[in-house]
C-alpha positions in Angstrom: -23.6 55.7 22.6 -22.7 52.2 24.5 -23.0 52.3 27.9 -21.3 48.8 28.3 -17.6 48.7 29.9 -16.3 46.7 26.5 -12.7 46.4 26.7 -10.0 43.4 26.6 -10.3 43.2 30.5 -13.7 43.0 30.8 -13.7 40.3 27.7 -11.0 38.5 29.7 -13.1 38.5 33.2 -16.1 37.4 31.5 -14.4 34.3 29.6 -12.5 33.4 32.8 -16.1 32.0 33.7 -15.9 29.6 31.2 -14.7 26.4 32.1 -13.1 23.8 29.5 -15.5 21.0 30.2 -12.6 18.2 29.9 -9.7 20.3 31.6 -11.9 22.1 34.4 -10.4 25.1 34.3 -11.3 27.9 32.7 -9.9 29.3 29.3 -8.3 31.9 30.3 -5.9 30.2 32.7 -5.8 27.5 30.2 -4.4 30.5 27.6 -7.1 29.7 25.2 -8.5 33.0 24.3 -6.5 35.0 21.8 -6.6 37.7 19.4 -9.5 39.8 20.8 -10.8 42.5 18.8 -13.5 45.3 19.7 -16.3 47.3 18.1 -19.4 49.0 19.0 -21.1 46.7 20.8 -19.4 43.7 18.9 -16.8 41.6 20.1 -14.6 38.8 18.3 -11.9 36.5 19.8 -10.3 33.1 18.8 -10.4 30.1 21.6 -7.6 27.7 20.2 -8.7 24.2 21.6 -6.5 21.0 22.0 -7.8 19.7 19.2 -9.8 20.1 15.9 -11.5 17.1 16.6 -12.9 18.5 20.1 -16.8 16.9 20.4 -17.4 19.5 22.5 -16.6 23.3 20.5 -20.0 24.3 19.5 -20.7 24.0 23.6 -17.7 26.0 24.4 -18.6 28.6 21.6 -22.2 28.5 23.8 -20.6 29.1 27.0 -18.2 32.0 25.9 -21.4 33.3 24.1 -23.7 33.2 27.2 -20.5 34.8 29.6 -20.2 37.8 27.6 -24.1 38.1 27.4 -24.1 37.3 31.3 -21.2 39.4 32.7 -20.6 42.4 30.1 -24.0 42.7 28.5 -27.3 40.4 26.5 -27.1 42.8 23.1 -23.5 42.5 22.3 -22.6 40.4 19.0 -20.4 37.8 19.8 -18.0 36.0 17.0 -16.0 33.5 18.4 -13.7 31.5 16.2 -12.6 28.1 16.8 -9.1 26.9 16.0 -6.8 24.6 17.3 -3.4 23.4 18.4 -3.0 20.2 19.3 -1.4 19.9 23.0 1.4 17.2 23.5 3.8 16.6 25.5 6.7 15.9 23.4 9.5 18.1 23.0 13.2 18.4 21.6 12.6 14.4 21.1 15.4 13.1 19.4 13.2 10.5 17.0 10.0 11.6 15.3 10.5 15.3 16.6 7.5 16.9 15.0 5.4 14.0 15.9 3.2 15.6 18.8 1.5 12.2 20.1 2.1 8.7 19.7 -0.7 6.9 19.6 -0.3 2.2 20.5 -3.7 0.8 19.2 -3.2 -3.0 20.7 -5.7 -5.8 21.1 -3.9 -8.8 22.8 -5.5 -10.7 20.2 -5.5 -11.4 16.5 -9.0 -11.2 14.4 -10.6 -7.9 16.3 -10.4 -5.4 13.6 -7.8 -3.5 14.8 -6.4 -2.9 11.9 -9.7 -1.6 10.5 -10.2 0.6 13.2 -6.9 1.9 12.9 -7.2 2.9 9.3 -11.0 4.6 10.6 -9.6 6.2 13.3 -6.9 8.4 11.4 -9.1 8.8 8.4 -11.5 10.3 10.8 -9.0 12.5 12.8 -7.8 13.8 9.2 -11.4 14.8 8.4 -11.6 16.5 11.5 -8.5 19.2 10.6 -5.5 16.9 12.0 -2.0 16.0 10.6 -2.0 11.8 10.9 0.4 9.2 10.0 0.0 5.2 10.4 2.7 2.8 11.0 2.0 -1.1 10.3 3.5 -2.7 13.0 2.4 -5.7 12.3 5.9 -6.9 10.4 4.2 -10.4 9.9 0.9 -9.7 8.7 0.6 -6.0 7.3 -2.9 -5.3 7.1 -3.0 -1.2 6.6 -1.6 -1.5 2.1 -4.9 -3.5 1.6 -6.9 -1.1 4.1 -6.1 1.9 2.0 -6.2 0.8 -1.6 -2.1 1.4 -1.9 -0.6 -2.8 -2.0 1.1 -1.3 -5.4 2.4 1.3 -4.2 6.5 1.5 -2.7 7.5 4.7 -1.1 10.1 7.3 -2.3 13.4 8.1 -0.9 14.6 11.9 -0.4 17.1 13.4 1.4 16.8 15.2 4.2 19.6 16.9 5.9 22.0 14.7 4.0 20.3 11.7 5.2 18.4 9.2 3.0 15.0 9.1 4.6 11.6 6.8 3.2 8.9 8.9 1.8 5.7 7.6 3.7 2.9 7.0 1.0 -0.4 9.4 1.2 -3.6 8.1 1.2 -7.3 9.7 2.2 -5.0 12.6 3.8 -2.9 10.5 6.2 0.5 9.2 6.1 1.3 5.3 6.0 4.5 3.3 6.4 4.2 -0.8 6.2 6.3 -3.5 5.1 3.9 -3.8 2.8 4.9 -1.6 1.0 8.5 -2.9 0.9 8.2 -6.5 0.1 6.3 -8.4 -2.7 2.7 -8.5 -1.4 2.6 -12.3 -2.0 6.0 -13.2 0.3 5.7 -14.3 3.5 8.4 -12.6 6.0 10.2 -15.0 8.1 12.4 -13.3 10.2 13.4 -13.2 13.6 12.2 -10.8 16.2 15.1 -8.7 16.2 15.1 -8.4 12.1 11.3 -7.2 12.6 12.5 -4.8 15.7 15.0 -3.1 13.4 12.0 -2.8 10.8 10.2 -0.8 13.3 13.1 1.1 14.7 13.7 1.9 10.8 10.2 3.6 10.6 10.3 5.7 13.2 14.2 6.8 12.3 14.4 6.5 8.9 10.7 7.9 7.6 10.2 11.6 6.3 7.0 12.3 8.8 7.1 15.4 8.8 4.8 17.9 10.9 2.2 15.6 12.5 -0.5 15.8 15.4 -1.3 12.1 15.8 1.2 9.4 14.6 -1.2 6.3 15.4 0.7 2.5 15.5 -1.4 -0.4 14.6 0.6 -3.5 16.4 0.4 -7.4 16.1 -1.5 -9.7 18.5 -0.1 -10.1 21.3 2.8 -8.8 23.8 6.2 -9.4 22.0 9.2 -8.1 20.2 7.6 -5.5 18.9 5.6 -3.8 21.5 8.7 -3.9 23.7 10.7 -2.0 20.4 8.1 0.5 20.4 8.2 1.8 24.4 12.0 1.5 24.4 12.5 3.8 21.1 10.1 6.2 21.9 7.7 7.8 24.5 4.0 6.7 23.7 1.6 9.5 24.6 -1.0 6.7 25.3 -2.6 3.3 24.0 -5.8 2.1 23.1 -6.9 -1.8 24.0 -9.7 -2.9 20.6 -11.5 -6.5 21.4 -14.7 -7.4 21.0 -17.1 -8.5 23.1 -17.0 -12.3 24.2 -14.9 -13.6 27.4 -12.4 -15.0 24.6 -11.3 -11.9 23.1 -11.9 -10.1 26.8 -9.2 -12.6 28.1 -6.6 -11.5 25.8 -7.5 -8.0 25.7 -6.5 -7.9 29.4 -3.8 -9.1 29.2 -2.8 -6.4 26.6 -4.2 -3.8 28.6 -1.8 -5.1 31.5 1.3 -4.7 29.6 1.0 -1.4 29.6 0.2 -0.8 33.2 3.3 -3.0 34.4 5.7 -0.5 36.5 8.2 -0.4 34.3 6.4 0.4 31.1 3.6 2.6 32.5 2.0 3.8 29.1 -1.2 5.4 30.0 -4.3 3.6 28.5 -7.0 6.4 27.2 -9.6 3.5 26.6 -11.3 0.6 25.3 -12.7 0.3 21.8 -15.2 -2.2 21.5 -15.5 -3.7 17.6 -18.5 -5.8 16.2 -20.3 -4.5 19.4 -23.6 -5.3 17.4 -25.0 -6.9 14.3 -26.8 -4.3 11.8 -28.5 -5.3 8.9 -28.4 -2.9 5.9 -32.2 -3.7 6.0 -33.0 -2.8 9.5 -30.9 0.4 10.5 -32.0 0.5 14.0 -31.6 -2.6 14.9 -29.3 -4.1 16.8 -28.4 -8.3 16.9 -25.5 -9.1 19.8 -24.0 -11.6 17.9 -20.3 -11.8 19.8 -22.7 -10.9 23.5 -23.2 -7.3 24.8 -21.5 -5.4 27.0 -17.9 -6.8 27.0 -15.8 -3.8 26.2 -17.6 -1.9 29.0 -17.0 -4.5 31.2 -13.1 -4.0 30.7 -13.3 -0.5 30.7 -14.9 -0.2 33.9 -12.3 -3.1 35.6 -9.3 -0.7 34.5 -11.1 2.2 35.3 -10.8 3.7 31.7 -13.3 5.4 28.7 -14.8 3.4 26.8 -14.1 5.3 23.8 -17.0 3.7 21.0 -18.9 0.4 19.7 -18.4 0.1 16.2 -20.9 -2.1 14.5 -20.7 -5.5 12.6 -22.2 -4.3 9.3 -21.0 -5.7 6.3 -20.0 -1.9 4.4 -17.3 -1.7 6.9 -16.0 -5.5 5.7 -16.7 -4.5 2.2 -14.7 -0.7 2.6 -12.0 -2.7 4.1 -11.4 -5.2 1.0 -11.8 -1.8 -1.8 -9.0 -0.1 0.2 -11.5 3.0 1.3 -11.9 3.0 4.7 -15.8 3.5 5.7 -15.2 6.8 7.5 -15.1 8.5 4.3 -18.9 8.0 3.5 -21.5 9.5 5.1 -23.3 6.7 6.7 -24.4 8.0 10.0 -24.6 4.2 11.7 -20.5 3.2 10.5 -18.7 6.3 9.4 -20.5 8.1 12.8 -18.8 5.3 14.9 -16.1 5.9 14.0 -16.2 9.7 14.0 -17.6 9.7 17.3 -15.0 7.2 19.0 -12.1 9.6 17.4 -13.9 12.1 19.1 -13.4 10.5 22.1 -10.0 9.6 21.5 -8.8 13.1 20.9 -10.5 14.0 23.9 -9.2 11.8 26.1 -5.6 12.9 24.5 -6.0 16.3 25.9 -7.2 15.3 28.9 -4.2 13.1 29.2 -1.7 15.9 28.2 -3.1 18.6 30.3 -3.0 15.7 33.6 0.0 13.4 33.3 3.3 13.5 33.5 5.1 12.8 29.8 6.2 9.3 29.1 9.4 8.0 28.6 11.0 5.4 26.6 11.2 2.0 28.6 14.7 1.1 30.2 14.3 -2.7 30.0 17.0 -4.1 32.6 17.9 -7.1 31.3 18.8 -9.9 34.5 
């Protein structure tokens, strides 16, 4: 017979040792542990963490392992089950209401790959177990069609609640809307900012999303138009600044990075990605050639006091994925796709981190003099 005291309660106290290692607090304040179930000598329970694409579960599984061992007793079986729900801080919202987080990948600056890691950052957030849409901001110069193999294809319409919404397309498991897909690939679009505002307004009204956990928005160069559209329609969970690593690209990144730290926009920024951080040559795996200079994207990081979130690598199979329309993150290169992988790892995390800290955002009020 078992002389350990195994019951929900003593589960509970044992797991209320063990802190979430990003939220430092333990998970059963945090709510985390659910559906606990008993046998002789065996205990199973489900910690549901703020996302499936948490770089840190197998050393939560460890620490909720080791608590029981520590606190209730060293020969029980332990089976803990990982799950997750994403957090957010989004609710009742009027436009994109089952959009959870809304996610501003900017650069300042044209000619960073932002576009490609946009496309490698929700690829890799789908492979991790997460709902994920895309919209092409970039009215002028839509990059994400040719990023994911789909410049042929034009969205549906349906209707939804009486309304005519725009199907977005599917491609690699994540949802894409571009005006890409609505105009001739070969036309140029000359329009005027507020024709390109009402574009974007139109995707984020007018678009069938759905249920999704990250709804990431690749923007143009710059501050204009279009950045302003986007924090005045809706509340932006957070954005992330891509540049690489020479003062030139620096200098604009910056000033990107400022725009959404002004008082009256106050979008938090959860980090820095730094693109072509390194030359790689398919020849020589392990090494590394600072063609662009080293060091620049944690330089800005640690000015604005934020994660740097990855260095993705210039290596020609992520130029190459880009062109065939398959983003890199689907192979299983561990020097490209695990760049990628691990600065979606990082993005998620920050996410949380961000949801569990801050206040939510609103949409900007811009007073106009």
């Amino acid at each position: 017979m078992s002389t350990y005291k195994l019951t929900k309660e003593s589960v509970l106290n044992a797991l209320g040792h063990v802190e979430e290692p990003d939220l430092k607090r333990d998970l059963v304040t945090l709510n985390m542990v659910k559906d606990i179930e008993l046998g002789v000598d065996q205990v199973r329970f489900t910690v549901v963490l703020t996302t499936p694409a948490c770089p840190l579960k197998e050393l939560i599984r460890k620490r909720c392992v080791d608590a029981i061992h520590t606190y209730i007793g060293p020969d029980i079986e332990v089976i803990v089950n990982l799950t997750a729900d994403v957090s957010s801080t989004r609710f009742n919202a009027p436009v994109l209401p089952g959009v959870k987080n809304i996610i501003a990948i900017a650069s300042g600056k044209g000619g960073v790959g932002k576009s490609t890691v946009t496309a490698n950052l929700a690829v890799a957030l789908y492979k991790s177990g997460a709902k994920v849409g895309i919209i092409d901001a970039d009215i002028f110069g839509p990059s994400i069609p040719v990023m994911f193999g789909a410049e042929e294809l034009q969205p549906a319409v349906g209707q939804v609640d009486g309304k005519n919404m725009l199907q977005p397309i599917q491609q690699f498991g994540v949802k894409l809307m571009s005006i890409g897909f609505l105009t001739p690939k070969d036309n140029a679009i000359v329009w005027r900012g507020p024709m390109a505002s009402q574009a974007l307004r139109q995707f984020f009204a007018d678009t069938n999303w759905g249920e999704l956990d990250y709804l990431l928005i690749d923007l143009p160069p710059g501050t204009s138009d279009i950045h302003l559209t986007l924090v005045q329609t809706v509340p932006v969970t957070g954005a992330v600044i891509v540049t690489t690593p020479q003062k030139v690209a620096l200098a604009d990144a910056t000033k990107g990075l400022a725009m959404f730290r002004q008082p009256q926009i106050n979008v938090p920024v959860l980090g820095v990605i730094e693109n072509m951080a390194y030359f790689t040559p398919a020849e020589l795996p392990d090494s590394k050639y600072y063609i662009f200079g080293k060091g620049g994207g944690q330089l800005l990081a640690d000015k604005f006091d934020v994660p740097l979130l990855g260095q993705i690598p210039l290596v020609q199979s992520i130029r190459e994925a880009g062109d065939d329309g398959k983003p890199v993150v689907t192979e299983n290169d561990p020097v490209t796709s695990g760049a990628f992988r691990s600065a979606a790892e990082a993005l998620a995390q920050q996410i949380s981190v961000r949801n569990a800290t801050l206040d939510k955002t609103r949409p900007v009020e811009i007073v106009r003099q």
